[in-house]
N, C-alpha and C positions, 0 to 999 in steps of 0.2 A: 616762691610763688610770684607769677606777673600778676600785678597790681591790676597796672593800664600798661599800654603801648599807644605808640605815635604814630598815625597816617602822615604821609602814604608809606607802604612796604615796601615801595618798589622807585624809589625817589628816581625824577627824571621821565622824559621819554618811554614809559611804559603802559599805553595804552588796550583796553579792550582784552582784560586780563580772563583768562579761561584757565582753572584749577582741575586737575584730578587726582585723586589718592590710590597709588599700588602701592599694597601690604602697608609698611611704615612709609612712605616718603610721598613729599604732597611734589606735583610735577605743575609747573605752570608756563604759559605760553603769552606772546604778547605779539601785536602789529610792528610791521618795522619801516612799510613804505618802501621810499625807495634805497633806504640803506641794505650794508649786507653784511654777512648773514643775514638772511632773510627768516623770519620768526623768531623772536627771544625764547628762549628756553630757559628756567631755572628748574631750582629743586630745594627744598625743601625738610627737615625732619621734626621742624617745631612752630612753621607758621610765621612768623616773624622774621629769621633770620635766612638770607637765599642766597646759595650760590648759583652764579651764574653758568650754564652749560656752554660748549659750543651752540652757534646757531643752527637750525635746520636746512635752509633752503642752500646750497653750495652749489649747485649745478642747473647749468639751463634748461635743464630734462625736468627739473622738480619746479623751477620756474625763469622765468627771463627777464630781469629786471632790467636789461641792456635799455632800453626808451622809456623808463619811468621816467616820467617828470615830477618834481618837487610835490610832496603831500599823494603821491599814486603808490605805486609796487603793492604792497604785502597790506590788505585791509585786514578786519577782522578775523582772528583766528579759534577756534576749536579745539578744544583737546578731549577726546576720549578713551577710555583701555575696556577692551572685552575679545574674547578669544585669545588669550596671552597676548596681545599687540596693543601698540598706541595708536590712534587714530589722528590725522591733525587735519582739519577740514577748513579752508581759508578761499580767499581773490585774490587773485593779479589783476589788480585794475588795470594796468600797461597793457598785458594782455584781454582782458577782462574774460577771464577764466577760473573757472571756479575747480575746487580740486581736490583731491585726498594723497598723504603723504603718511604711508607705515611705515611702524620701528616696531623695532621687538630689544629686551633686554639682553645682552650677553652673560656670560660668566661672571665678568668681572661689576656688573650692574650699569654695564654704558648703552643707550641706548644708540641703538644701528638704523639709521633711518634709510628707507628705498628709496636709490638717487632716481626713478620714475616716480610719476607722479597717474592718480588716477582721476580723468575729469568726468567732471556732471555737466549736463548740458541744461543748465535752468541762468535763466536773467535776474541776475540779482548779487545781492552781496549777501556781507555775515551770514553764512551758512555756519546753522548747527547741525550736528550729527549727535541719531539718536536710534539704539541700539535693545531690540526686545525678540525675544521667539525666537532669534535666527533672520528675525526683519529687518534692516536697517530704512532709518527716514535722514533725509536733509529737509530744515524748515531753514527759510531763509525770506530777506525781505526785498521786495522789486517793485516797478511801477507798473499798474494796472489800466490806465489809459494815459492819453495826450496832455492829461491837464495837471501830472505831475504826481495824480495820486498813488498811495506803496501802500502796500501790503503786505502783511506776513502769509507766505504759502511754504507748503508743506509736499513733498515727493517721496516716495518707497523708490529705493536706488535695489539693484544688482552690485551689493560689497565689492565686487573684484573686479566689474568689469565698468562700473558707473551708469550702467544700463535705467533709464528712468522706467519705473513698472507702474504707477499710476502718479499721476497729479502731470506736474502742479498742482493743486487745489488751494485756493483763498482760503485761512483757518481765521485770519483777524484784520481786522482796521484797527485796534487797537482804543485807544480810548478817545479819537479826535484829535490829538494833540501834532503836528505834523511830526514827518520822518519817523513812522512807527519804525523799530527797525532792532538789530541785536539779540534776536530771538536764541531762545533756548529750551527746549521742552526738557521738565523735571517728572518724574512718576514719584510718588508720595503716597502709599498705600495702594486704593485702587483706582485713583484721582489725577490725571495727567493736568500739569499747570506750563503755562504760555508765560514766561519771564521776555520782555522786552523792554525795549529805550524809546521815549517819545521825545517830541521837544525840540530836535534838533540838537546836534554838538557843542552846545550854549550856555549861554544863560539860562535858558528855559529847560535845559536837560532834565531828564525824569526817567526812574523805575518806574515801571506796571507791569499787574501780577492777572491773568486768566487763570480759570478754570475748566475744566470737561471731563467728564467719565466717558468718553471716546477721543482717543489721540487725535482723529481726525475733526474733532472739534465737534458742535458749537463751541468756543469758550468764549464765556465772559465771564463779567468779572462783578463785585458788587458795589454800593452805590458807596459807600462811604473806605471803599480799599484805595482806588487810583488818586495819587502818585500813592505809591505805597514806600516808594526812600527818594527822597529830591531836597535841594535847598535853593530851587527857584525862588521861594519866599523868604528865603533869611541873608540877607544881604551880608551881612554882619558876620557869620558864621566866617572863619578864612580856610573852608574846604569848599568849591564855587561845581557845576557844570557837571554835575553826579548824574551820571549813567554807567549804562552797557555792561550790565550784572552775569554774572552767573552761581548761582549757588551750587554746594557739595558738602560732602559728610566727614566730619575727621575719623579718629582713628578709634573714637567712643561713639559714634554715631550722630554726634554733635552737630546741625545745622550752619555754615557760615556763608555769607555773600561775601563774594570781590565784586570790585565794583572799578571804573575809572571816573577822576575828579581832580581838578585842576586846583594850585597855590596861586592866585593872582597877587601881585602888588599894588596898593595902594597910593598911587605919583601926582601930588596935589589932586585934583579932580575926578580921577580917570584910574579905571585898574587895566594893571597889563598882565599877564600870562605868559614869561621865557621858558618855563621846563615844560611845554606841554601837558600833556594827561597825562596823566599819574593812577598806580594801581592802590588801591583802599581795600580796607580788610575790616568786616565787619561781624560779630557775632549774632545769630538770629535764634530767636524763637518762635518754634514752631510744633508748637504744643495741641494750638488749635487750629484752624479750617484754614486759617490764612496768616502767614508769617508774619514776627515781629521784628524788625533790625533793629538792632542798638537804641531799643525806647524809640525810636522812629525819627533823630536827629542824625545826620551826617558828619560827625563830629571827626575834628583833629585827635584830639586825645580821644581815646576809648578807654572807658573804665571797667572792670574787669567785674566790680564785687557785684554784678546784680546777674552774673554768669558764671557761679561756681565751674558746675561742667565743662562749659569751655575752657573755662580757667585753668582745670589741672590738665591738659593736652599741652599748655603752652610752658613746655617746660624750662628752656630759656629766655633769659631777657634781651629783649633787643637790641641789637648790637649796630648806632650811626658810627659806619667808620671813614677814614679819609682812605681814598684807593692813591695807592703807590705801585708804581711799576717800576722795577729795577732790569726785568727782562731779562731775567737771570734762569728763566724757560724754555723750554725747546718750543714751544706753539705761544701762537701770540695769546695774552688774556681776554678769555670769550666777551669781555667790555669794549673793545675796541670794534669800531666801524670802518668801513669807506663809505662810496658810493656807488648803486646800480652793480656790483660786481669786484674779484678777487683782485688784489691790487699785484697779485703774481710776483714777474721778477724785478718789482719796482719797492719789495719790501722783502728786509732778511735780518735775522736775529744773530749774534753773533759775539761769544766773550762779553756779556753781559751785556751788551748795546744793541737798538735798534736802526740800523741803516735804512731813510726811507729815499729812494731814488726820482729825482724830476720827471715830470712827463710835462709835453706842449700842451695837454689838453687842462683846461682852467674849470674854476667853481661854474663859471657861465654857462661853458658847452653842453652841459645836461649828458654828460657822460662818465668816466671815471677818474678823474685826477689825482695825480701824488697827493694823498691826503687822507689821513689816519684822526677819527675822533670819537669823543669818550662825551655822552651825557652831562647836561649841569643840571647839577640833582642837587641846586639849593638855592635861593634867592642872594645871597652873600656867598661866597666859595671863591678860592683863587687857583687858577690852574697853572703850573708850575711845571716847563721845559727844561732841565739841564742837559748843554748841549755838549758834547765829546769832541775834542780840539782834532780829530779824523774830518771834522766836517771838510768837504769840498766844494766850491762854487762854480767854479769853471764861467760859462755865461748865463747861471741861471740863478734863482734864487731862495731863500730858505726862510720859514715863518712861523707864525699862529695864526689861526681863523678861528672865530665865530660866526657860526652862521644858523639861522630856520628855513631857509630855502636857497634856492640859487640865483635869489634878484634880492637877497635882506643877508647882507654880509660885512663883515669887514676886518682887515688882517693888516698884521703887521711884518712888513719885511725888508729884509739883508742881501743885499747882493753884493759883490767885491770889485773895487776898481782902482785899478793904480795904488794897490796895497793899502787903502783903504776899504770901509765898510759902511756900502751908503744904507740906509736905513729911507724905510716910507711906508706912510697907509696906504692902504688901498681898501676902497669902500662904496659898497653896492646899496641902494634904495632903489628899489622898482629901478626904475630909469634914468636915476640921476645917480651920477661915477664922481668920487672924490678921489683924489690921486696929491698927495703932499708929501715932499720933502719934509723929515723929521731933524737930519742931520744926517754927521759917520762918526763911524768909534773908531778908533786907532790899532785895535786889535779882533779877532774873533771874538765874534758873541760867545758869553758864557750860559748864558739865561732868558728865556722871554719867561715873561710871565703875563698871564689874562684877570684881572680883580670885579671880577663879577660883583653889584650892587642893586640892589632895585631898581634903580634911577638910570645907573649909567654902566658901562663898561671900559675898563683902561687895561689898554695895550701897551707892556714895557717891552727893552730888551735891554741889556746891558754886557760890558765884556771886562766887568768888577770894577770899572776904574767910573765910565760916564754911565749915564741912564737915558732913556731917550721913553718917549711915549709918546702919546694921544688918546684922547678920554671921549666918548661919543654915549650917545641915551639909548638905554636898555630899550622903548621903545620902537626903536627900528628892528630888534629882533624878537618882537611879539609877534604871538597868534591876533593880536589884534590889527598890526602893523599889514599882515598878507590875508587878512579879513579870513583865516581859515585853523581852526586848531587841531589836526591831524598829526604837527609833527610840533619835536619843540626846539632848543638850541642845543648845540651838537658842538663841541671846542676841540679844538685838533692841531696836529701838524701839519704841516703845507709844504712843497717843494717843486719847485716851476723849471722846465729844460734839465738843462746836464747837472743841476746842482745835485750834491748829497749831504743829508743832511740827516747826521751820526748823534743818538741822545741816548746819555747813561740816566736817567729817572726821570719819572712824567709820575706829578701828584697832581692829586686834586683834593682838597678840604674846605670847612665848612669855616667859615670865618664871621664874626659880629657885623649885625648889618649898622654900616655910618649914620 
């Protein structure tokens, strides 16, 4: 029997998390911006422990990520099932298009997603999808005049063709708090409830919980419910920036919220935010008129005993593990990212190793470059290249990056000259470029490795014989750093022009923070 389990569920980059339950397996979806696959997909059969699916979004037709810029593409996403099919209801802010994307289950239980996509023609983001009669609604939240003000409104769509049949109609303001927004309509009896995010994507983040016995509202809400789960007020707590809920039923009927909430570090003064939002899993009760979450704190640990019923649905125990890739697959692991699009014939799997092939285009260009990367889903963690003596250089170059956008970056890199291996940073703030000589090694690199820290970040590489790095402050890859927490840090391979650059294991694990 699970005791407690650890927030977040979903460690790293997985914001704006939307759960649903067919038969036994819980399916969940997440924001991706401008990476791709576009929409996280996992799955679930115990709540705690998730494999990761392929991504959804693969084709231009479902969306076009080609002109996202840094923190845009893939906002909040939707997941619902009724009529056998999944429903997944999301924006392309690039495009700024709103949209719906069916799957249905095969045989074998993989879901088949439709490479079209179907749009709704309404202003606004997080669209929910909500499913009764044979009616379907999108509520979603938008600005309602010049002066900045949003609102949650609500539309009856035509399922197949995205036809709007009545509204928009305004259903809330919410409870005054800015950026109402995140909406999700629940039915509970004979009782339709208004779940939204207030506060901004902040400090000041907050659940609030509406009421109405007409879908089309009034709802509100009562004097003593709103914030109904936030830790605006508890500094102290180390789960920060709690919003963008949605609740669902397990497999006993059981009430749970996800939610997203951020791991800040504490750096003398000042807290910073590298793994972006993070998905949280919390048990509710809801016994009476208005839900209870986890005794009403935010908590890291969740403790289990004052939630029998939940408690026996979670039949395993949580499982933090270090991901290893030996690429010993025929498909890449659904962990792995680029940017804005498929990195095509610039990446091939082969006799265990990953071949990933140069292109001229860089981090800066705001398009696709050679460059393969995997979430830092922990405040301490080391990410770990071993590189395959296949590598090739020709006139380009082979590396590591971290990065949170495409102006807060910095990488370590190999290029070859005169049978040497000159090695250098390169490193992006907003507007200022650091470019230093590090040294050369005498031989091909055997290893980079990334030592992720609160504080700081250090860049090696080595070819077993010398060591070479440079150590720079975790703060230039915060949410705090690009004043915006949509996306978080992202670690990967790099390869610039003709180089190739051949890797037999890529880890990543969780290490004691210094």
């Amino acid at each position: 029997m699970v005791e407690s389990y650890q927030n977040p569920i979903l460690r790293g980059m997985y914001p704006d998390p939307s759960i649903v339950l067919v038969k036994d397996t819980y399916y969940m979806v997440n924001s991706t911006f401008e990476y791709y696959p576009g929409i996280a997909l996992s799955k679930s059969t115990d709540l705690l422990n998730w494999k990761k699916l392929p991504g959804i979004v693969v084709k231009t037709e479902q969306a076009d990520l080609s002109k996202a810029k840094s923190n845009e593409g893939i906002f909040a996403v939707c997941i619902r099932f009724f009529n056998d099919h999944f429903y997944v209801i999301t924006t392309n802010f690039a495009e700024f298009k709103n949209f719906i994307i069916k799957g249905r289950l095969n045989v074998n239980g993989e879901i088949i997603w439709e490479q079209h996509r179907t749009e709704i023609d309404i202003t606004g983001i997080d669209p929910d999808l909500y499913h009764e009669n044979g009616h379907t609604y999108v509520t979603f939240t938008g600005y309602i005049d010049d002066k900045g003000t949003k609102a949650i409104q609500q539309a009856e769509i035509d399922l197949s063709t995205g036809t709007i049949l009545r509204g928009p109609e305004i259903t809330s303001l919410g409870t005054g708090g800015r950026d109402v927004e995140g909406p999700h309509i629940i039915k509970k009896e004979q009782s339709y409830y208004l779940l939204a995010a207030e506060g901004g994507t902040g400090v000041g983040h907050m659940i609030t919980m509406f009421k109405s016995d007409n879908l089309w509202g009034p709802f509100v809400d009562h004097s003593t419910i709103n914030p109904i789960f936030t830790n605006r007020d508890r500094a102290n707590e180390p789960l920060q920036n709690i919003g963008h809920a949605d609740l669902f039923q397990d497999t006993k009927g059981n009430w749970w919220l996800t939610c997203l909430g951020t791991r800040p570090s504490t750096i003398d003064f000042k807290q910073i935010t590298n793994m972006g939002r993070e998905t949280l899993l919390y048990p509710v009760d809801w016994e009476k008129e208005w839900p209870k979450i986890n005794q009403g704190i935010p908590s890291e640990v969740v403790d289990m005993s004052q939630f029998p019923e939940h408690q026996s649905v979670l039949v395993n125990e949580q499982q933090l593990l270090p991901f290893i890739d030996t690429f010993d697959q025929s498909t890449l692991n659904p962990e792995w990212l680029s940017l804005r699009g498929d990195l095509e014939e610039s990446i091939f799997l082969q006799n265990t190793t990953l071949t990933l092939i140069g292109r001229s285009t860089t981090i800066e260009h705001g398009a696709t470059p050679a460059f393969l990367g995997i979430r830092q889903t922990e405040k301490a963690e080391i990410f770990t290249v071993k590189v395959e003596e296949s590598t090739t250089f020709n006139n380009g170059k082979i590396g590591i990056i971290s990065m949170i956008n495409d102006t807060h970056f910095a990488a370590i890199l190999v290029r070859e000259e005169a049978e040497k291996f000159l090695v250098s940073r390169y490193q992006k703030v907003e507007d200022l470029v650091v470019e230093e000589a590090l040294g050369s090694l005498e031989s091909l690199p055997t290893k980079f490795e990334l030592i992720n820290q609160p504080a700081t970040k250090a860049f090696t590489v080595t070819d077993g014989k010398k060591v070479l790095s440079f150590k720079t402050s975790s703060l230039h890859f915060s949410n705090e750093a690009i004043a915006a927490l949509n996306t978080g840090d992202i670690q990967g391979i790099y390869a610039l022009n003709d180089a190739s650059l051949v890797v037999k294991e890529i880890r990543r694990q969780a290490v004691d923070v210094e």
